[in-house]
N, C-alpha and C positions, 0 to 999 in steps of 0.2 A: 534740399529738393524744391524745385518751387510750385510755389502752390495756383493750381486754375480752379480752386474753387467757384472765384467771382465768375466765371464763364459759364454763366447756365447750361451750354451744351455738353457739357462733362457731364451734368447728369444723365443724360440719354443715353451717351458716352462714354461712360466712363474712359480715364486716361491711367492704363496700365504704367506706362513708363512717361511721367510727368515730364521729366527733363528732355522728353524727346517733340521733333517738331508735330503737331496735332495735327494731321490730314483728314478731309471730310470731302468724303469725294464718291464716283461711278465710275467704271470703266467706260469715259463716252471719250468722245473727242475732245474736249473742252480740260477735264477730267483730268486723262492721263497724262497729257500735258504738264499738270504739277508732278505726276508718280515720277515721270522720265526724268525731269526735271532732277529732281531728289535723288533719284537712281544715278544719275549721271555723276551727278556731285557725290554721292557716297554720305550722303548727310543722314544720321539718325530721324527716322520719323518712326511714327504709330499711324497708318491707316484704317478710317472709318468706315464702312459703306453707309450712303445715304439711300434709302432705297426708295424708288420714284412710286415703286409698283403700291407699298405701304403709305404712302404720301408722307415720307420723312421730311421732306423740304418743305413741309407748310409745317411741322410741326413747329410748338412755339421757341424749344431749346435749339431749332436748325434757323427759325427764324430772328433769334435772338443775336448770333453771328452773323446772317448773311439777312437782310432785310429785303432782300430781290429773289428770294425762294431758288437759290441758282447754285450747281457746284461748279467748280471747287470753293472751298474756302480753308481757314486753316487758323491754326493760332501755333506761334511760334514765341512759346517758354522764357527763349533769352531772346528779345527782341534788343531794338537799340535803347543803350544806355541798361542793359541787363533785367528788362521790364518784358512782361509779355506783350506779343503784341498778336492780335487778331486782323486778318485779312480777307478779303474776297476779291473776285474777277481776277481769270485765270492770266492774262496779263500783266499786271500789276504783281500778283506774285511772282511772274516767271522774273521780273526785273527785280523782285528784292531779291530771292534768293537770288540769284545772279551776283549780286552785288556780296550777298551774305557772304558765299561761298568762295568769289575770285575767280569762279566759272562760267562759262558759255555765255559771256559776253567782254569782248573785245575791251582793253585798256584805252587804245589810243581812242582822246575822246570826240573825232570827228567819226571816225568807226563805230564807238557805241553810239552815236547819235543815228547813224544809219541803218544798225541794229532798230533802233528801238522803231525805227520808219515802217520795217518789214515788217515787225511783228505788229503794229498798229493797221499795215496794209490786211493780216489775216484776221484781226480783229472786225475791223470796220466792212471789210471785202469777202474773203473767203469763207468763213467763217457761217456769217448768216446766208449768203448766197447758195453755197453748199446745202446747207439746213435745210432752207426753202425747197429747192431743188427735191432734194428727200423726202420732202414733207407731200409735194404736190408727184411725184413720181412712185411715192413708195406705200405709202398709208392713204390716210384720208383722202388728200389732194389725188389722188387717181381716183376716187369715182365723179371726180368733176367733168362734167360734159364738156365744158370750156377748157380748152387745152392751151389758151394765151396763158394764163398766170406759169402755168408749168413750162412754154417754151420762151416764155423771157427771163426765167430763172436758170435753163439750157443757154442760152443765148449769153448771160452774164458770165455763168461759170465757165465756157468756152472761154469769152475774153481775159479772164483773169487768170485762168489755166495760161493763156498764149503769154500772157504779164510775167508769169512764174516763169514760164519755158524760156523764154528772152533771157532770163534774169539769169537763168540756170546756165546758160551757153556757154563754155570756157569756167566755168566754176563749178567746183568739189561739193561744195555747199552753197546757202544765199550770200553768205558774206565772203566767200572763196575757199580759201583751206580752213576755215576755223568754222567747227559748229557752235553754232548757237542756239539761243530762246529763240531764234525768230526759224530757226528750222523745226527745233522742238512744239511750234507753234503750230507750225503750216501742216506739215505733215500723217499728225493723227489725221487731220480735215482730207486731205488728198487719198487717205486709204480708205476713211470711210466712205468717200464717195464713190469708188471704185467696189469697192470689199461690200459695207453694210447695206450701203443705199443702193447698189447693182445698178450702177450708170455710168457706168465705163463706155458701154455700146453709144448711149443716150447724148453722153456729152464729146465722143468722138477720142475718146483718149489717149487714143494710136497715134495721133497728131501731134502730141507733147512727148517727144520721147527725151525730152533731159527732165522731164520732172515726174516719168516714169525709171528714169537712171536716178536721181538721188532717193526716190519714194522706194527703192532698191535699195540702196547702199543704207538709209534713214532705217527698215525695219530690220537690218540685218545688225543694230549695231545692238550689244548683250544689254545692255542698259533700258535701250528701245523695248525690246522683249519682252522684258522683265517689269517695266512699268504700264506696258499694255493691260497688261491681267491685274494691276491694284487698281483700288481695291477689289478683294476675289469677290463675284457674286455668290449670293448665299444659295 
C-alpha cells in the first residue's frame, strides 16, 4: 500500500484509501473540473473538501501542496515510474490525467496539440474574465459606483463567448466528436456564469446559442452530474 506519509496534508486529511488518487478540492468551477475529470475516466479517487469559509487553503498542510492557496490540487499514489506525485493548477492536471488514463484527449498528436490550445484559451481567457465579471456583477464589485471595471469585463466575456460560439458551429464538441479536457475545462465556467453569477441577461447570452447547445448536451452527460457535487459541501 503506499505510503503519503511524507505529504503533510494527509494529516489534515487523512487518506482513507491510500492507493486511491488524493483529491483536494470545492465544488467551484476550476474544482470540478478535476471531479468530472476522474468521473469521466472511472479512475479511483478520495475527495477532500477544502473549505474556503474555514480558511483551509492558507492552512499550512493545504499550503504545503499547493503554495498559491488555490484548488484543485491532488496527489496521485502511483505517479510516473510508480512514485507519488503531487500536483496543482487545474489544467496541468486535466492534461496528466488525460494522459494517465488514455482519455479525453485526442491520440493524433497535431489534435492533442490543439486540445491543449483550447484548454490554455480557458485558462488564460475565460476563466479569469468570467471571475472578474462575477466578482464586479455579483458581490463586492456591484457597490462600486464606477460601472467601467464591470462593463469591460461584460464587454470581454461577450467577445470570448462569440470565440467559443464560432468554434462551436458545426461541432459536437470543441475538438468535434470527441470530448475532451478542454470541454471539461470551458464549461463548468460557462454555467457558472449563466447559473451562479446570474449574467446571462448581463452578458446577452441568447446570442450564443451553440455554446448554449453544447453547455446542454455538456451538463447532461452522468459523469458531468456527478462530478458537479464533489467534493459535497459540509
Amino acid at each position: 500500500m503506499p505510503d503519503l506519509s511524507d505529504f503533510p496534508i494527509t494529516r489534515k486529511w487523512p487518506a482513507k484509501n491510500p492507493e486511491h488518487i488524493q483529491l483536494y478540492s470545492l465544488p467551484t468551477p476550476n474544482g470540478v473540473k478535476v471531479s468530472i475529470m476522474l468521473e469521466e475516466c472511472g479512475m479511483p479517487y478520495e475527495p477532500h473538501l477544502v473549505d474556503f469559509q474555514s480558511n483551509d487553503q492558507m492552512s499550512p498542510e493545504f499550503l504545503s501542496l499547493n503554495p498559491n492557496n488555490k484548488i484543485p490540487a491532488i496527489i496521485d499514489p502511483n505517479g510516473p515510474g510508480g512514485k507519488p506525485l503531487a500536483l496543482f493548477e487545474s489544467g496541468a492536471i486535466l492534461i496528466y490525467l488525460a494522459d494517465k488514463a488514455g482519455s479525453c484527449m485526442p491520440t493524433d498528436a497535431a489534435a492533442r496539440y490543439e486540445t491543449i490550445q483550447w484548454l490554455m484559451f480557458q485558462m488564460g481567457g475565460i476563466g479569469p474574465m468570467f471571475g472578474q465579471l462575477g466578482f464586479f456583477h455579483k458581490f463586492a464589485g456591484k457597490d462600486c459606483e464606477d460601472k467601467r471595471p464591470r462593463d469591460r469585463y461584460v464587454a470581454e466575456s461577450r467577445r470570448l463567448l462569440g470565440v467559443l460560439d464560432k468554434r462551436l458551429a458545426g461541432r459536437r464538441w470543441i475538438m468535434g466528436d470527441e470530448f475532451t479536457i478542454a470541454d471539461i475545462a470551458t464549461f463548468p465556467w460557462v454555467r457558472n456564469l449563466v447559473g451562479f453569477y446570474e449574467a446571462g441577461e448581463l452578458v446577452g447570452f441568447a446570442d450564443f446559442p451553440e455554446v448554449k447547445r453544447v453547455l446542454d448536451a455538456f451538463v447532461a452527460r452522468p459523469a458531468v452530474a456527478r462530478g458537479l457535487e464533489i467534493p459535497k459541501r459540509a
